[in-house]
N, C-alpha and C positions, 0 to 999 in steps of 0.2 A: 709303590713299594709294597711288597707282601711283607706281613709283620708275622712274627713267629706267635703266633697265641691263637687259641680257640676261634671259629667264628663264630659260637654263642659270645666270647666274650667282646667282639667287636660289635656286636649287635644288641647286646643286653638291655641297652636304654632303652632303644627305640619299639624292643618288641617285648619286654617285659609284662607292660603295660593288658596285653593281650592275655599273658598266663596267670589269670585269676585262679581261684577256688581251688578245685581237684582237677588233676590233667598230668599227661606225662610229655617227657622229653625221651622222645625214641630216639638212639643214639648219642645218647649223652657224653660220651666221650670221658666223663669223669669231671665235665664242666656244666653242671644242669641249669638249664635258663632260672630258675628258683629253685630256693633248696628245699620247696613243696612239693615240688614234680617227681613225679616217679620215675626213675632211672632208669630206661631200657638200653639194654646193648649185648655185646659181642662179649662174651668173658677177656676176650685176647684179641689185639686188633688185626685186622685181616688184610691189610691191606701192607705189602714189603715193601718197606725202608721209608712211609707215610704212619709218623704218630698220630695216630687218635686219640692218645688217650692221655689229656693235657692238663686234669686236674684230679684231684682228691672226692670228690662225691663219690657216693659208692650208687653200685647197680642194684637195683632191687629188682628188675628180671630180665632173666639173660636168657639172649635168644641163642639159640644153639646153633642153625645154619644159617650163613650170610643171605642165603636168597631166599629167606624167610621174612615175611613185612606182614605177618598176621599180628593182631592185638587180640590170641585166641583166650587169653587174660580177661577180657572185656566182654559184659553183655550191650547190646545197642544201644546206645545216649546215654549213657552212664559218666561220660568224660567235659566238663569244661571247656578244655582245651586239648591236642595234639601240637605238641611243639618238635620240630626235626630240623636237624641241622646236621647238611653234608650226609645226607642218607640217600635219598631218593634217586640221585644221581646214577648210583649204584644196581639200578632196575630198570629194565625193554620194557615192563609194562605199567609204566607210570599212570596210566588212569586207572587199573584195577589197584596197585598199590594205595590213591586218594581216595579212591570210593572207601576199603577196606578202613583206613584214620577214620576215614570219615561219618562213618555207621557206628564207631563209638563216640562221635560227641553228639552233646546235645543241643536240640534246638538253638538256636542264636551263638552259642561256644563261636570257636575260632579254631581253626588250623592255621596253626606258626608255621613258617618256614625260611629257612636260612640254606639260599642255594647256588651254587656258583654258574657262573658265566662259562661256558665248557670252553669256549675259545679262548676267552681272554684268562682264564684258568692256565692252559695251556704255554700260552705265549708267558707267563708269569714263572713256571716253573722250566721255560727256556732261558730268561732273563737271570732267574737269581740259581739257576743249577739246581733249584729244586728236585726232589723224587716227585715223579708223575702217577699218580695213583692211579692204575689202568680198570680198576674197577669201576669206572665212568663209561655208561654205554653207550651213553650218545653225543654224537660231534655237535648237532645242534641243540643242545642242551642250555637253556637260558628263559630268561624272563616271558618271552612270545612265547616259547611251546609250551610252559606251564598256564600261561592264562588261555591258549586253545586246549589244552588237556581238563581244565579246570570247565570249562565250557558246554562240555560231551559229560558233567555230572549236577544230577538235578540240584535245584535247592543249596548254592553255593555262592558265594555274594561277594565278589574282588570289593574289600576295603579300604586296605592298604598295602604298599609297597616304598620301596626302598632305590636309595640312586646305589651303584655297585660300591661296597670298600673293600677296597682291594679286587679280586676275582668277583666277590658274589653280592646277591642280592636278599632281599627278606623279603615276605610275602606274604600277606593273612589273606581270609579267607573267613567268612561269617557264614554258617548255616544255619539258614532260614525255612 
């Protein structure tokens, strides 16, 4: 069953842990994985008749164009952590978008991620009549092309991960 709430908030527990110190939540949705993380997003969600925006946190920088995934905010290792959740989905060139998170954090930090299963995402918003958020660009979008996309960038270190709940899964990522 798809449950109507955030997926940072179905994910909180288990990848909390990960967003220590200073670090942001890029697409926060208005649900920030901690209420330390800096807030990035959309002013207005982008995506018709799909809420993103499922709580109260506020944004502290708002990115102006959807196919924008720069952290031009950030100079190099300056960040803890990068936490994102239901973004990445939304971009053809998911290795230049990881590299890009990933040249702001620091040595050993962590990139969070919280990402859905693009098919079983699918077949979920066939089942309960959901709105299909077509800003998803790829059909085979899931766990195996992230850790081959992950693969093709130096100095990246699979941690941990997560079984799916609901559609998606979670993801870290240790740079080393």
């Amino acid at each position: 069953m798809c449950e109507y709430k955030s997926e940072t908030a179905k994910f909180r527990m288990l990848l909390e842990p990960y967003c220590v110190g200073g670090g942001i939540d890029y697409g926060c949705g208005g649900d920030k994985i901690t209420p330390r993380a800096i807030g990035i997003d959309l002013a207005t969600s982008y995506a018709s008749g799909v809420d993103h925006h499922r709580g109260n946190d506020p944004i502290q920088l708002a990115q102006t164009d959807v196919n924008t995934y720069t952290l031009r905010w950030f100079k190099d290792e300056v960040l803890d952590y990068v936490y994102s959740s239901a973004v990445l989905e939304d971009f053809t060139n998911t290795v230049d978008v990881l590299k890009e998170w990933i040249r702001c954090i620091k040595p050993n930090g962590f990139l969070v991620l919280v990402l859905p299963d693009e098919q079983i995402y699918r077949k979920c918003c066939i089942e309960t009549g959901g709105a299909y958020n077509t800003s998803h660009k790829l059909a085979n979008f899931g766990k195996d092309y992230i850790k081959q996309c992950a693969k093709q960038i130096p100095n990246l270190q699979l941690i941990y991960e997560t079984d799916l709940i609901d559609y998606c899964f979670g993801i870290v990522f240790k740079k080393i």
